[in-house]
GUKOL-944743 format. One record per atom (N, C-alpha, C): residue number from 1; x, y, z; atom name. Coordinates in pm, 1 decimal, decimal comma. Example, Ala and Ser with C-alpha at 12.3 -4.5 7.8 and 13.67 -1.06 7.14 Angstrom:
2
{1 {1319,0 -569,0 780,0} "N"};
{1 {1230,0 -450,0 780,0} "CA"};
{1 {1320,0 -330,0 780,0} "C"};
{2 {1285,0 -225,0 708,0} "N"};
{2 {1367,0 -106,0 714,0} "CA"};
{2 {1290,0 3,0 787,0} "C"};
This chain:
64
{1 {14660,2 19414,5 23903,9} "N"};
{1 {14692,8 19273,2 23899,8} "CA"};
{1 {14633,8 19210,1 23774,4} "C"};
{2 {14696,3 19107,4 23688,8} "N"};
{2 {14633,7 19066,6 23619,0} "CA"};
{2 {14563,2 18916,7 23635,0} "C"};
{3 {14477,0 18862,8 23532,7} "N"};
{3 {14436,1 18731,2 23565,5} "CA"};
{3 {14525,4 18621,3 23613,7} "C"};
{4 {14484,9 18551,1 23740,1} "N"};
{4 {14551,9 18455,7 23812,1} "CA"};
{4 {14660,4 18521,4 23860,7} "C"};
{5 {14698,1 18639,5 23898,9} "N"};
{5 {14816,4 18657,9 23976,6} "CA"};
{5 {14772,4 18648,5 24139,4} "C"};
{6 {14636,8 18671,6 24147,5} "N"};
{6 {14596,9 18677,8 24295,7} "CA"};
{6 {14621,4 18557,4 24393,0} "C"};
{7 {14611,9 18516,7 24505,1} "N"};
{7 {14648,5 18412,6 24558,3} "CA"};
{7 {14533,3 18331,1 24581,2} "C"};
{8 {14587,3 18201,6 24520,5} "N"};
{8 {14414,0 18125,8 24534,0} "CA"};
{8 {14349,0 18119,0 24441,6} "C"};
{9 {14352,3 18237,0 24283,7} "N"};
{9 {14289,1 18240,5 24202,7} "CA"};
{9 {14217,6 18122,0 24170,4} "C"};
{10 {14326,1 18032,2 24077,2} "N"};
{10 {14295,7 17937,7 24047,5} "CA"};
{10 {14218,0 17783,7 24132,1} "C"};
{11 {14227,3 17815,6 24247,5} "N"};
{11 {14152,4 17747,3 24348,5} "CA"};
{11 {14005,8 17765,8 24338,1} "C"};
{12 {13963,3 17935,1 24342,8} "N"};
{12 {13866,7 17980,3 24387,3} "CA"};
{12 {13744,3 17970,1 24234,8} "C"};
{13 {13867,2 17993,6 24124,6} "N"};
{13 {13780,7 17963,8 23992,8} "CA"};
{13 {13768,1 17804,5 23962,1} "C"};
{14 {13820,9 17736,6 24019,5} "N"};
{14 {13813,3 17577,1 24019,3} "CA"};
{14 {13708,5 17576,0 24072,9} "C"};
{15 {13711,5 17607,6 24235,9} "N"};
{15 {13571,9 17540,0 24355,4} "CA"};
{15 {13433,5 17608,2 24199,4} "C"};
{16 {13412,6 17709,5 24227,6} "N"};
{16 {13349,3 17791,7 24161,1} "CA"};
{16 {13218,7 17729,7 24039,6} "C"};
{17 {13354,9 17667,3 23955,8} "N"};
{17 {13308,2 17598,9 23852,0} "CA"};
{17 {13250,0 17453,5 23857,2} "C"};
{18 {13353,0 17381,7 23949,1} "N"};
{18 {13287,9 17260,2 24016,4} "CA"};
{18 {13166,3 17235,9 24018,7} "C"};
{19 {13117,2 17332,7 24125,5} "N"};
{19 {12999,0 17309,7 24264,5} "CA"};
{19 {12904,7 17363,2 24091,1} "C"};
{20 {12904,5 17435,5 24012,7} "N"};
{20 {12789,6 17465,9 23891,6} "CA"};
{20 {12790,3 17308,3 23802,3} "C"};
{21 {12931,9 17307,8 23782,7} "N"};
{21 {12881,1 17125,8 23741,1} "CA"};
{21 {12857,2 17012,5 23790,7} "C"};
{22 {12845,7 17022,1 23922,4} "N"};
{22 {12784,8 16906,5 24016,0} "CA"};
{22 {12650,6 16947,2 23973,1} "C"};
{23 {12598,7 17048,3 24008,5} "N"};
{23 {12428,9 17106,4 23978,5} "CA"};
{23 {12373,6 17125,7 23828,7} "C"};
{24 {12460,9 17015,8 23766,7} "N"};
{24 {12417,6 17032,9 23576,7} "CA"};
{24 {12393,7 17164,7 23503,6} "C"};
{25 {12501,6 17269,5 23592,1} "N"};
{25 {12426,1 17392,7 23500,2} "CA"};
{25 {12605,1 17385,7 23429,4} "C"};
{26 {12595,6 17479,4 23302,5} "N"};
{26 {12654,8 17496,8 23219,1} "CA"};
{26 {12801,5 17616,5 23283,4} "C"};
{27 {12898,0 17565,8 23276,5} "N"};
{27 {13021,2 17631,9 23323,3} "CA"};
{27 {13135,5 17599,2 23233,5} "C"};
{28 {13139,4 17684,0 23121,3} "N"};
{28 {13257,8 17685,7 23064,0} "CA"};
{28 {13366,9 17721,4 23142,0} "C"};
{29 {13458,8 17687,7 23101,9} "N"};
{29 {13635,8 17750,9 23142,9} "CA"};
{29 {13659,8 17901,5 23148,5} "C"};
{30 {13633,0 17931,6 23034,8} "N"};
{30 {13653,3 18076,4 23024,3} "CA"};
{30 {13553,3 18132,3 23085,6} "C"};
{31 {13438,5 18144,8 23094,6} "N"};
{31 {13374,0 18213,5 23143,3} "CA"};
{31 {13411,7 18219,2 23292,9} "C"};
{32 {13433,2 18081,0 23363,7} "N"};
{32 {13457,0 18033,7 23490,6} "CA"};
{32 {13576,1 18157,6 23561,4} "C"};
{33 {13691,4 18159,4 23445,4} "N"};
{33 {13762,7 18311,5 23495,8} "CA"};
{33 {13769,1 18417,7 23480,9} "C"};
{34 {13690,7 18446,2 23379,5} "N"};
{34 {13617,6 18583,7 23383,9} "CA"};
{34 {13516,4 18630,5 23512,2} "C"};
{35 {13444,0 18535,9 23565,0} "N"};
{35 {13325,5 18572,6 23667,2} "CA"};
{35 {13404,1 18590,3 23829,1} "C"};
{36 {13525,5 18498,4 23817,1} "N"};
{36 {13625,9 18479,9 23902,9} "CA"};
{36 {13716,2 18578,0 23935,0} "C"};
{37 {13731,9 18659,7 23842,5} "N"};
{37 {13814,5 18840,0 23834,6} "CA"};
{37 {13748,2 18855,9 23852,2} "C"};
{38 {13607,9 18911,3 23802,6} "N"};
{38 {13528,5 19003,4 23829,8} "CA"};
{38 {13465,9 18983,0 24013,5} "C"};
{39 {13440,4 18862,5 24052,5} "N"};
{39 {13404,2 18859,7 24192,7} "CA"};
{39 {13503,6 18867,7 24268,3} "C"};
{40 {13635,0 18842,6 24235,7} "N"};
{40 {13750,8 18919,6 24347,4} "CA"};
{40 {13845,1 19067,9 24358,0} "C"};
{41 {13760,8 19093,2 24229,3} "N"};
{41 {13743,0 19290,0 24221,3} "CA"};
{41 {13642,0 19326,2 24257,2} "C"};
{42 {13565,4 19259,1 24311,2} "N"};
{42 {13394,4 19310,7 24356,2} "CA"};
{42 {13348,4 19393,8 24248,7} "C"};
{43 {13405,0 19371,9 24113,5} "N"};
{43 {13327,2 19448,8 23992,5} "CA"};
{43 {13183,7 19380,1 23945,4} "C"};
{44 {13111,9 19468,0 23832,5} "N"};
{44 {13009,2 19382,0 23805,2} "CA"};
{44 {13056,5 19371,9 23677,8} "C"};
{45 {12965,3 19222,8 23592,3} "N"};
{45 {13025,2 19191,7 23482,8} "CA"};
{45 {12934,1 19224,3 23357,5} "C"};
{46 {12924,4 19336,3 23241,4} "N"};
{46 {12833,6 19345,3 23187,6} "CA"};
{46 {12805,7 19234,5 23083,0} "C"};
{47 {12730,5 19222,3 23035,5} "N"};
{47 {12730,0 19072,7 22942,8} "CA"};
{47 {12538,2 19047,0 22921,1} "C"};
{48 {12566,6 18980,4 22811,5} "N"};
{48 {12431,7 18932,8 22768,2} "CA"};
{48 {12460,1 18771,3 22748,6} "C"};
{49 {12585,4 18722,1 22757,0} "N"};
{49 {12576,6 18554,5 22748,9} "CA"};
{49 {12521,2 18501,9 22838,8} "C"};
{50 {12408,9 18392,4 22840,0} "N"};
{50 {12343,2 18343,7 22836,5} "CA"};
{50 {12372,8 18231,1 22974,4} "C"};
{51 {12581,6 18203,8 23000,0} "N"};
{51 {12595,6 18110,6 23094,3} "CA"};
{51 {12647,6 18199,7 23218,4} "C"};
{52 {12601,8 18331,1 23226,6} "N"};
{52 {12702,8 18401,2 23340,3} "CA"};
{52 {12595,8 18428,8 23455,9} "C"};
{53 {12432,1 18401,0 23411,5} "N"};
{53 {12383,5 18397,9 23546,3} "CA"};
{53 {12387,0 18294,0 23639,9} "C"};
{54 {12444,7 18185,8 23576,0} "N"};
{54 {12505,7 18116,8 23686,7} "CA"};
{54 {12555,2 18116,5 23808,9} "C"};
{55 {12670,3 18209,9 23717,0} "N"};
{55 {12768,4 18245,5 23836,3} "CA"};
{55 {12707,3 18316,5 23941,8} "C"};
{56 {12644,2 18412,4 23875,7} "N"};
{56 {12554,1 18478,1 23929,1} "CA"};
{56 {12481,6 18450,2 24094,3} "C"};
{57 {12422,6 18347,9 24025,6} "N"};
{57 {12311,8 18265,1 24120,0} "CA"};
{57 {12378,7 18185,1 24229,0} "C"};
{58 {12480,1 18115,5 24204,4} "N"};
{58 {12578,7 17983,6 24260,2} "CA"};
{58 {12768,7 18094,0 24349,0} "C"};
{59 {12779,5 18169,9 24282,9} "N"};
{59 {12932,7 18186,0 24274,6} "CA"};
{59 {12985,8 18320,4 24353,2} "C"};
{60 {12843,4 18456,7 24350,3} "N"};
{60 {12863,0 18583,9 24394,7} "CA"};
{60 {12894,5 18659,8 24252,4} "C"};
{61 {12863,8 18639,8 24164,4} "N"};
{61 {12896,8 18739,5 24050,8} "CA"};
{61 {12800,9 18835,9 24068,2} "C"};
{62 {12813,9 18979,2 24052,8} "N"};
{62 {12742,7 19041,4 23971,2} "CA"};
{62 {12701,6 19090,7 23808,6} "C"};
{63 {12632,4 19089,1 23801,8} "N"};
{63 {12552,6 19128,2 23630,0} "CA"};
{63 {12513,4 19229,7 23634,2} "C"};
{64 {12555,5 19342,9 23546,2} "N"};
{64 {12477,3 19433,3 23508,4} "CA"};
{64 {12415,5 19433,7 23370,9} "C"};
């Protein structure tokens, strides 16, 4: 499947991103659907940027 074909995608990367900018933490767009594939493939996301423990913390991402 590719990005946003899943059902809800765009719902689930919306709520997602929201609820991190109600809580003043930093949630770009893009990142917001990148962390959003990766938590509805139950993959982990490798990365050293700086805004993805967010997701992390708030969203169900994993980081490796």
């Amino acid at each position: 499947m590719s990005l946003g074909r899943e059902p809800g995608f765009w719902e689930r990367a919306a709520t997602n991103r929201a609820r991190l900018l109600a809580g003043k933490l930093r949630a770009r767009l893009a990142h917001g659907l990148i962390a959003q594939s990766c938590i509805d493939r139950r993959g982990p996301l490798i990365t050293r940027e700086a805004d993805f423990p967010h997701f992390e913390d708030h969203a169900g991402l994993e980081l490796v």
